[in-house]
C-alpha positions, 0 to 999 in steps of 0.5 A: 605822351600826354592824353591831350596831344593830337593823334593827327598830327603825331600820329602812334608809331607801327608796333612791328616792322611791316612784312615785305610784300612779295611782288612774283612768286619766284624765288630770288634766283641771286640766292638761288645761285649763291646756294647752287656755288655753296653746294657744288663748289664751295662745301666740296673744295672745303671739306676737302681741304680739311681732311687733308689737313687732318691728314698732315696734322697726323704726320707732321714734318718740318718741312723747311730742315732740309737736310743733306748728306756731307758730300766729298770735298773737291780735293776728295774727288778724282779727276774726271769725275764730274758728278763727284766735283758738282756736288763738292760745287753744290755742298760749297755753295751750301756751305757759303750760304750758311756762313752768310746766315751766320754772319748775320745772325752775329751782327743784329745780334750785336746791332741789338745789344749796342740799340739796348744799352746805348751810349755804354755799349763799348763796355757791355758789349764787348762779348759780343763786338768780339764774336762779331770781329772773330766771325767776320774775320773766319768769314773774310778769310775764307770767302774774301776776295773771290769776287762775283764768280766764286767757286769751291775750286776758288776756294781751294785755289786760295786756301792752298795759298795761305797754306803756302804762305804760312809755311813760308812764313814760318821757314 
């Protein structure tokens, strides 16, 4: 600034941000509580919680594989024998399940490779339009027409048909 200028009128700006003038002694009691949070439930629950993960990072599972034993089919079962037919049920239910996933699994992969290749994918596709034929087909065979209430004694039931079927047919 030039020497000539009015220091009424402009006065020169403070050299420091001036200090907050305390009104009460007191403490501020919302940093009081903030702190008493802090140390009596925060810090506590945290540590906590961290030596519990360095305890599972320690024995690390995969705890989403769930695996189970094959149980007896329902044809293994004996009469009566209730626990043995529920879960030949649960193992079907199972089983259905991972087919569906299978299934799946086979169509985005096809979905994928006709997006990729566009137009053409007729042609450069056709491994995986056949597996997906080939997968549906198996799939259909064994769980279509079971409707809403389906069951492995369904199941059976409809398996032994085209058994049947298939041996007349060849006679």
């Amino acid at each position: 600034m030039p020497k000539d200028f009015d220091t009424e009128v402009y006065p020169e700006p403070p050299r420091q941000t001036p200090v907050v003038d305390k009104q009460t002694a007191l403490p501020n009691p919302a940093l009081i509580l903030s702190n008493v949070f802090y140390y009596t439930v925060d810090l506590p629950v945290t540590t906590f919680r961290d030596t519990i993960d360095s305890i599972r990072s320690k024995n690390k599972q995969v705890y989403y594989h769930q695996t189970f034993r094959r149980v007896p089919d329902l044809t293994e079962c004996q009469e009566g024998d209730y626990p043995c037919c529920y879960e030949a049920e649960m193992q079907w239910r199972r089983d259905y399940k991972v087919d569906q996933e299978i299934v799946k699994v086979v169509q985005e992969r096809m979905r994928a490779c006709q997006q990729r290749e566009g137009n053409s994918y007729e042609q450069n596709c056709t491994k995986e339009i056949q597996q997906f034929h080939e997968v549906t087909k198996n799939f259909q065979s064994r769980y279509g027409d079971l409707g809403a209430y389906a069951s492995a004694k369904k199941c059976l039931m409809k398996q032994k048909e085209r058994m049947m079927a298939a041996q007349a047919q060849s006679a």
